[in-house]
C-alpha positions in Angstrom: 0.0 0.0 0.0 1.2 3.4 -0.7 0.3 6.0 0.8 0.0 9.5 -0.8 -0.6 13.4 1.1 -4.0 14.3 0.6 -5.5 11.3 -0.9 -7.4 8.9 0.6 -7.5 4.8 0.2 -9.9 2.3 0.9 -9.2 -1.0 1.3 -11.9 -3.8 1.4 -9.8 -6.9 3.1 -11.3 -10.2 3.7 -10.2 -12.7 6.3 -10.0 -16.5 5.6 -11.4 -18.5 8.8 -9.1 -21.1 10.0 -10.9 -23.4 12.6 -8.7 -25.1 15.1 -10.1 -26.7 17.8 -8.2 -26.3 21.1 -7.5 -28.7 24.1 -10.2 -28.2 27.4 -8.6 -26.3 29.5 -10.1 -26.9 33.6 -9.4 -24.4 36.0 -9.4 -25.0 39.4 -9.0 -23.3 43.0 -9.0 -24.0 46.4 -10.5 -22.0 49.2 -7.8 -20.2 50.8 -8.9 -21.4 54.5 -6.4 -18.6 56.4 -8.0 -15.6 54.7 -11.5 -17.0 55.1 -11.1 -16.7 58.7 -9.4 -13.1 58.7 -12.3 -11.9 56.9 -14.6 -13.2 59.7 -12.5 -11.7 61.9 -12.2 -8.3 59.8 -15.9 -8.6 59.3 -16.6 -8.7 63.3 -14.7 -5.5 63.8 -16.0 -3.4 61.6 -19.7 -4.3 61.3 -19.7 -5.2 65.2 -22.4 -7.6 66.6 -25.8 -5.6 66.5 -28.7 -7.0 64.7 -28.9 -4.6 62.0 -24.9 -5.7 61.8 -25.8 -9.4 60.3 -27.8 -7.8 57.9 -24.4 -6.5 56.0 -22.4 -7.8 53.3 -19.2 -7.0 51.6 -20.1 -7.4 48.1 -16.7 -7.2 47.1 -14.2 -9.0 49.7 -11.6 -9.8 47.2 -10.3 -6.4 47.8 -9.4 -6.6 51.0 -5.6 -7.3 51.7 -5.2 -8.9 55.7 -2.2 -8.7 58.1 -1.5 -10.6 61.4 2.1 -9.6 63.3 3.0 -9.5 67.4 4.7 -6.5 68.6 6.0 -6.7 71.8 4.2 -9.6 72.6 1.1 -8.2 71.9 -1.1 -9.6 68.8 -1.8 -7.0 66.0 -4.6 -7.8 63.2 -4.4 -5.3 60.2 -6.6 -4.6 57.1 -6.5 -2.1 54.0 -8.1 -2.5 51.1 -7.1 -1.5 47.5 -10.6 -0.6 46.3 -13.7 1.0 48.2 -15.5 -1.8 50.2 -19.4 -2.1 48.3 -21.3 -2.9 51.1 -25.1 -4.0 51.3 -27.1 -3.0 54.6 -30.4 -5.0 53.8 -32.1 -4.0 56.9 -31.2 -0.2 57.1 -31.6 -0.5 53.2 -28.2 1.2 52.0 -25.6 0.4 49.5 -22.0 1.8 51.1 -18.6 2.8 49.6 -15.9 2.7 52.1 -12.8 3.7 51.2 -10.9 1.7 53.9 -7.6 3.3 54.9 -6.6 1.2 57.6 -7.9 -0.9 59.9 -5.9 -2.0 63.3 -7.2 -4.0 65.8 -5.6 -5.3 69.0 -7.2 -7.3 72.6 -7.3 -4.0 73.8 -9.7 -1.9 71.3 -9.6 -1.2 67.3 -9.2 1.6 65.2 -10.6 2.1 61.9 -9.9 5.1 59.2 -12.1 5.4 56.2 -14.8 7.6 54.1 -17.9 6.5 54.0 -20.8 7.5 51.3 -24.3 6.1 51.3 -26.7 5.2 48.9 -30.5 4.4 49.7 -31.2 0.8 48.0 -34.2 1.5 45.9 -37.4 0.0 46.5 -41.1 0.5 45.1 -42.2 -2.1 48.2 -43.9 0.4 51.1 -43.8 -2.4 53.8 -39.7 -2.5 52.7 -39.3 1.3 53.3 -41.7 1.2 55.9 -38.9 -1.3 57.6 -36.2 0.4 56.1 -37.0 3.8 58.4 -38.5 1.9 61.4 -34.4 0.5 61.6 -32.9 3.5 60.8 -34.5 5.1 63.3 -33.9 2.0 66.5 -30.4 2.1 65.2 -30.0 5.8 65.7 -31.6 5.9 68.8 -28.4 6.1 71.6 -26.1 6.3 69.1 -23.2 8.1 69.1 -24.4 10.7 66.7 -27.8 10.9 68.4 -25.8 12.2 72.0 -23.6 14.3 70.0 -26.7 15.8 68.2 -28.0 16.6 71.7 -25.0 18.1 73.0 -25.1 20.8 70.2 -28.6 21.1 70.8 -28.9 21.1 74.8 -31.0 18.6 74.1 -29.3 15.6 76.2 -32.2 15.0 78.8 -35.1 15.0 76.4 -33.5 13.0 73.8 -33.2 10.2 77.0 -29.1 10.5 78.0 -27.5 10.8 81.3 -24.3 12.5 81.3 -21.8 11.6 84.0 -18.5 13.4 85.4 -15.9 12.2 87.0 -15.8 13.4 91.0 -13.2 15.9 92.0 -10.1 13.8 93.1 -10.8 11.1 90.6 -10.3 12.7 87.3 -7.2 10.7 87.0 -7.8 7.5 88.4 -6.9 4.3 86.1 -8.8 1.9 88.2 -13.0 1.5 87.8 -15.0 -1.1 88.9 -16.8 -3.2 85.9 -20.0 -2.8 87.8 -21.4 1.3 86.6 -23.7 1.5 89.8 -20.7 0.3 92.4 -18.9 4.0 90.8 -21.9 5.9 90.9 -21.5 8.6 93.5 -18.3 7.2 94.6 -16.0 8.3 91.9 -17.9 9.6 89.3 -21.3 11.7 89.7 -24.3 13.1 87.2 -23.4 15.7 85.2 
């Protein structure tokens, strides 16, 4: 073919088909047994052990990349994930994003860093939405954002919380009793 500046050249070019058939090829995996039982473990963490909590799924749990190390004796369970988590809240009735930074968790607490962004699963079912809103609203009830709402609001004792302060002396004491009432007026007092 030659080409030429300022003309233009069509060419009509037909294929031949050559059939070969090709060998089966059978592809097979095993369940990796290890990672199974880190995602349990990952999925206990973050979703917690509430009722509403069961009703979550990681749509997407291939993305999710796990760590297990001991630091000074202590055990250390890591996650991070290389995509945004798609998550499926069937009883609240959202579809998540979370963009997982990090995820640490010890015997002594956990830590998680992420954004979050929510997406209403869409429904044309009233009884499902009816449901939907009749969760969202037991789950928000003595949450965390529910007291901090009624801080900013000096709301606290008509939105149902009691506040309590540590007495004077006993601001810095390590040492509590796992029993709330056996502290009550003892070392700590209503707000």
């Amino acid at each position: 073919v030659q080409i030429i500046t300022g003309k233009g050249i069509q060419l009509n070019v037909r294929l031949a088909i050559d059939e070969k058939q090709l060998e089966t090829v059978v592809v097979t995996g095993t369940r990796d047994k290890a990672w199974e039982k880190q995602l349990k473990n990952f999925e206990k963490v973050f979703f917690g052990n509430t009722q509403f909590a069961k009703a979550c799924t990681i749509l997407n749990p291939w993305v999710l990349e796990f760590k297990e190390s001991k630091v000074n004796g202590k055990d250390f369970f890591t996650a991070s994930a290389a995509q945004p988590l798609e998550i499926e809240n069937t009883a609240l009735g959202y579809r998540i994003d979370y963009y997982l930074k990090m995820m640490v968790s010890t015997s002594d607490g956990y830590n998680i860093m992420g954004e979050v962004r929510f997406k209403e699963l869409p429904t044309n079912d009233p009884q499902v939405l009816k449901s939907y809103n009749q969760n969202r609203t037991q789950s928000y009830q003595g949450s965390l954002r529910h007291l901090m709402k009624a801080l900013v609001t000096g709301s606290v004792k008509e939105e149902g919380f009691n506040l309590y302060t540590d007495k004077s002396g006993y601001e810095n004491n390590p040492y509590r009793s796992a029993v709330f009432a056996a502290q009550l007026d003892k070392s700590i007092e209503s707000f």
